[in-house]
C-alpha positions, 0 to 999 in steps of 0.5 A, a space after each residue: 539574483 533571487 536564486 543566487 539569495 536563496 541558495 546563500 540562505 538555504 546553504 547558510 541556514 543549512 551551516 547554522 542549524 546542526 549546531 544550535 541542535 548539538 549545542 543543546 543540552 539533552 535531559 537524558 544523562 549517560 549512565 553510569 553503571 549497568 544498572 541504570 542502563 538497564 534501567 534506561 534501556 527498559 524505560 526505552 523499550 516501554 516507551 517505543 511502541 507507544 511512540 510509533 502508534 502515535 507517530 504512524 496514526 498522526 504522521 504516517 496514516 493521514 500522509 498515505 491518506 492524502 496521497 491516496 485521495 489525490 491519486 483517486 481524484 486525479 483519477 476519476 477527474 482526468 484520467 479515468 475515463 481517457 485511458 478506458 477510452 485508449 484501452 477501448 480503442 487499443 482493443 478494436 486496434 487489436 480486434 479484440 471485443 470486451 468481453 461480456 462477462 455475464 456471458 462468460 460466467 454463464 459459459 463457466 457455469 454450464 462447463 462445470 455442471 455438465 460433468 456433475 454426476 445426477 443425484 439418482 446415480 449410485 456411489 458404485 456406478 460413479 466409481 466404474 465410470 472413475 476406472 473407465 
């Protein structure tokens, strides 16, 4: 029965409402000649992103914010540490380790300063061993 109510209001509401809106009557007039819709079109124009500064700073921005501030909470309360868990765990399954990045970077740097010439060698030395 309360759904049977609702849905009558909610259907009522949704009948009445567009034409109290269209009833009303706007303060821009329509113009009449070429120069006051230029005019009107050029105090639009003037007006638009002053409108969309306030509407991205006071609507848009703080509705982002607080759906990001939720993701991040749920996150760190709830699901953060049960997927690294499951990660950690899908990882052994596979018998993979975590790589230890501190070692890896080491590995890097050893790879990449290997085949650096030493500061003593010659420009011309440096470019036979180029054409060898």
């Amino acid at each position: 029965m309360f759904l049977y109510k609702s849905i009558l209001s909610l259907l009522i509401i949704g009948l009445v409402l567009p034409s109290v809106c269209f009833a009303q009557e706007g303060t821009i007039q329509m113009p009449q000649d070429i120069e006051e819709a230029k005019s009107l079109s050029f105090e639009i124009l003037k007006r638009l992103p002053e409108a969309i500064k306030d509407v991205w700073q006071n609507q848009a921005l703080p509705l982002w914010q607080n759906m990001w501030d939720w993701v991040k909470n749920f996150w760190e309360r709830y699901a953060g540490d049960k997927v690294g868990e499951l990660w950690q765990k899908f990882l052994n399954l596979l018998g993979k380790e975590t790589p230890d990045l501190k070692q890896e970077f080491q590995k890097e740097k050893e790879e990449m300063t290997k085949d650096v010439p030493q500061v003593g060698e010659s420009l011309w030395q440096r470019f036979q061993d180029l054409l060898k």
